[in-house]
C-alpha distance (Angstrom), angle and dihedral (degrees) to the residues before:
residue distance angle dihedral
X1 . . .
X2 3.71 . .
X3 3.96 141.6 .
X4 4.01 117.5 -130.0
X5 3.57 121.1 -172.7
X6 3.98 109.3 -145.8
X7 3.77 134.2 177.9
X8 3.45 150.3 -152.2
X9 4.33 139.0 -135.0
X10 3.71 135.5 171.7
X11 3.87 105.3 -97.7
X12 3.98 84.2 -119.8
X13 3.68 91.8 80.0
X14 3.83 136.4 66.5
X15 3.60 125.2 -103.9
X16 3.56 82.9 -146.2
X17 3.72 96.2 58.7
X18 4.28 88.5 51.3
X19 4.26 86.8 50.9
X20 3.89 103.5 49.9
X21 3.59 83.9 51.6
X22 3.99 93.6 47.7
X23 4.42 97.7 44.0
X24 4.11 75.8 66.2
X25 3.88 84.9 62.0
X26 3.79 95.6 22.4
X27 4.30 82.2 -119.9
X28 3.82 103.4 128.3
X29 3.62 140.6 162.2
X30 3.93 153.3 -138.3
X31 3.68 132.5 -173.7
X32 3.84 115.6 -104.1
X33 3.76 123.3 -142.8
X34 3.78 94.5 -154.8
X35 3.75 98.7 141.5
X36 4.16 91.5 -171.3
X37 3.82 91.0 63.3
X38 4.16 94.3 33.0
X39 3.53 88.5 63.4
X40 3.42 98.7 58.6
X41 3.86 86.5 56.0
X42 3.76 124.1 91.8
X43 3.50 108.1 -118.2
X44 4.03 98.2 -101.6
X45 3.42 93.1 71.5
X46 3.66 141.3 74.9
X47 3.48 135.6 -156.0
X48 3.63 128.3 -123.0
X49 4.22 138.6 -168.1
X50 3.72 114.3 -155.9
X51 3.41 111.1 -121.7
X52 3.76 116.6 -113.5
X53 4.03 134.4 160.7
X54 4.33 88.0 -132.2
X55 3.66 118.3 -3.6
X56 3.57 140.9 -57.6
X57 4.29 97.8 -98.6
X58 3.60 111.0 141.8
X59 3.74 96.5 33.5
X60 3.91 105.5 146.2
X61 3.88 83.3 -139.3
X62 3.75 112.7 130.2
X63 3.95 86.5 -12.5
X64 3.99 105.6 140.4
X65 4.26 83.5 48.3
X66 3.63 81.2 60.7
X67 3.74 98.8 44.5
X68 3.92 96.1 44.1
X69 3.78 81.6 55.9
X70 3.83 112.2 40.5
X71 3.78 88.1 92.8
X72 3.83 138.5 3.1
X73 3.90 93.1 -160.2
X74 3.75 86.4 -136.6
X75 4.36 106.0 152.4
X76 3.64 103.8 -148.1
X77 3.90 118.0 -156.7
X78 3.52 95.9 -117.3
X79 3.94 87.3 56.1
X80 4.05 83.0 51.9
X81 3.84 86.4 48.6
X82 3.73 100.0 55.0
X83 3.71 92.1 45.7
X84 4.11 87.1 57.0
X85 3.32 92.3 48.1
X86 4.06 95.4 49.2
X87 4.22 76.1 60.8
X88 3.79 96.4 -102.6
X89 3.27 110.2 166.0
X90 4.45 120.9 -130.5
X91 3.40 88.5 -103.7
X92 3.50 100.6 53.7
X93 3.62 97.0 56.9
X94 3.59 88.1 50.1
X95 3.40 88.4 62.9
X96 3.61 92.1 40.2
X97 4.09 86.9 50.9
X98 3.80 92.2 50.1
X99 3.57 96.2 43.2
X100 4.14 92.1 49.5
X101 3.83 86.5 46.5
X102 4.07 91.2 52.4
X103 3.71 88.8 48.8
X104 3.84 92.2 52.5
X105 4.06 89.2 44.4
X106 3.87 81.8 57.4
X107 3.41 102.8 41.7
X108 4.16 87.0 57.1
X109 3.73 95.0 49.3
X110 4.35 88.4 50.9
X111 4.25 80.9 44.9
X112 3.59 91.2 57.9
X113 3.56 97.1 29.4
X114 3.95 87.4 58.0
X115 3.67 95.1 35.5
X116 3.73 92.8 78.2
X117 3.59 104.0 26.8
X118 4.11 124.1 114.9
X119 4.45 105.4 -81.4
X120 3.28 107.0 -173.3
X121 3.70 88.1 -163.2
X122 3.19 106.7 60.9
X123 4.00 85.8 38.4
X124 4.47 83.5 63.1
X125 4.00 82.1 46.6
X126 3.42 97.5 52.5
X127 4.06 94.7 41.6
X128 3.56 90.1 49.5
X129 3.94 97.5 53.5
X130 3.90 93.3 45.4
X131 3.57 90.0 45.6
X132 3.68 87.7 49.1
X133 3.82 93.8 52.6
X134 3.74 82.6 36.8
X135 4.16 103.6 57.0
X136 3.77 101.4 18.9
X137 3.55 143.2 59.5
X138 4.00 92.1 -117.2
X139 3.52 103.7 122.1
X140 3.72 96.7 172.2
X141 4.27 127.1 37.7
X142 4.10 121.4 172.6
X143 3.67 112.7 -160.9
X144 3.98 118.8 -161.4
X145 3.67 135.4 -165.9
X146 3.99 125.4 -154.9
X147 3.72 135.2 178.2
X148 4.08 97.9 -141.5
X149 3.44 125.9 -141.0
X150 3.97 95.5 179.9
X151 3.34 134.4 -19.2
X152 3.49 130.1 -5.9
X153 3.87 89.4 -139.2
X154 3.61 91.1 51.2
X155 3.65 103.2 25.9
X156 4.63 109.5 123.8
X157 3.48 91.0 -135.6
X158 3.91 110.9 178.9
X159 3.86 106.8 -155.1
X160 4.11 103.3 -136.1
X161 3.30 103.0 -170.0
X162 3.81 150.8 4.4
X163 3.54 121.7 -140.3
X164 4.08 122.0 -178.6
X165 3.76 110.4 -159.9
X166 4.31 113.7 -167.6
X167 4.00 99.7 -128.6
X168 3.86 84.9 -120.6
X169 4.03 89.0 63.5
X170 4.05 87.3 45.6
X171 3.79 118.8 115.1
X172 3.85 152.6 133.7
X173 3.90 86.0 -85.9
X174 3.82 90.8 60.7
X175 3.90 94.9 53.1
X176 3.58 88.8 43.5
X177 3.85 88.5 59.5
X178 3.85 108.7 34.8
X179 3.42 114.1 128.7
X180 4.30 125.9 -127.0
X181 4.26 106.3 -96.4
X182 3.79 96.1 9.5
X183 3.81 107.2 116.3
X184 3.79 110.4 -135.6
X185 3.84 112.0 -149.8
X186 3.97 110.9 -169.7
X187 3.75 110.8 -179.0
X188 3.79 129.7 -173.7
């Protein structure tokens, strides 16, 4: 249905702190009562929902993971098979072969092409977490992306992975790259 970018902080700092950083990169955040993921936390940290009028579709976070991965352009025999048997002929699925493999040379050249073009997104991402490490005491800040199928209270999310990225090693690369239930710790 929806993407929904949500966050996480030690329980020893303010919310408050995290937000009057975030209105200066119109990034902010609310605490979520989703009991599914908060018990896969440890108990020093809290879980957040950033705090949007709609949802958070379009967000250039984690969006060349999702483009490498939309489609392997792998033609499996039974997909050969069914096109026999609908009566195409050999040289139709040639065509059909070429034409699929022309798409996929395209869609690499736009994946690099994009891959190091200007995102403003992930540029407000990236000011907002060094300005965070940069004007607060928040020494640690996990950012999480989901595909929702409901609600984000109620949403089973199973957390796959935990990643903890040194603020040094931080950058619009990273964001570009994160992958959907994977919680991405950068610390200062």
């Amino acid at each position: 249905m929806c993407h929904f970018i949500s966050g996480l902080i030690l329980n020893d700092f303010e919310l408050a702190d995290l937000n009057e950083i975030g209105t200066l990169f119109s990034i902010t955040f609310s605490k979520c009562e989703n009991e599914f993921v908060i018990s896969q936390l440890s108990g020093k940290e809290s879980y957040l929902i950033k705090d949007s009028k709609y949802c958070d579709c379009g967000t250039e976070l984690g969006v060349l993971h999702r483009m490498k991965n939309t489609d392997d352009n792998r033609i499996e025999k039974s997909e050969l098979e069914k096109l026999k048997q609908k009566g195409w002929s050999d040289s139709k699925i040639q065509r059909w072969i070429s034409d699929k493999k022309k798409i996929s040379d395209r869609e690499k050249r736009q994946f690099n092409d994009y891959k190091y073009a200007e995102h403003a997104d992930i540029q407000r991402w990236v000011g907002f977490i060094n300005e965070l490490f940069a004007k607060t005491k928040i020494t640690k800040f996990g950012l999480m992306l989901h595909w929702y199928k409901g609600s984000v209270v109620s949403e089973k999310i199973k957390i796959l992975n935990r990643v903890k990225i040194k603020s040094n090693d931080f950058n619009d690369q990273t964001l570009l790259q994160i992958k959907e239930d994977t919680i991405y710790f950068i610390e200062k």
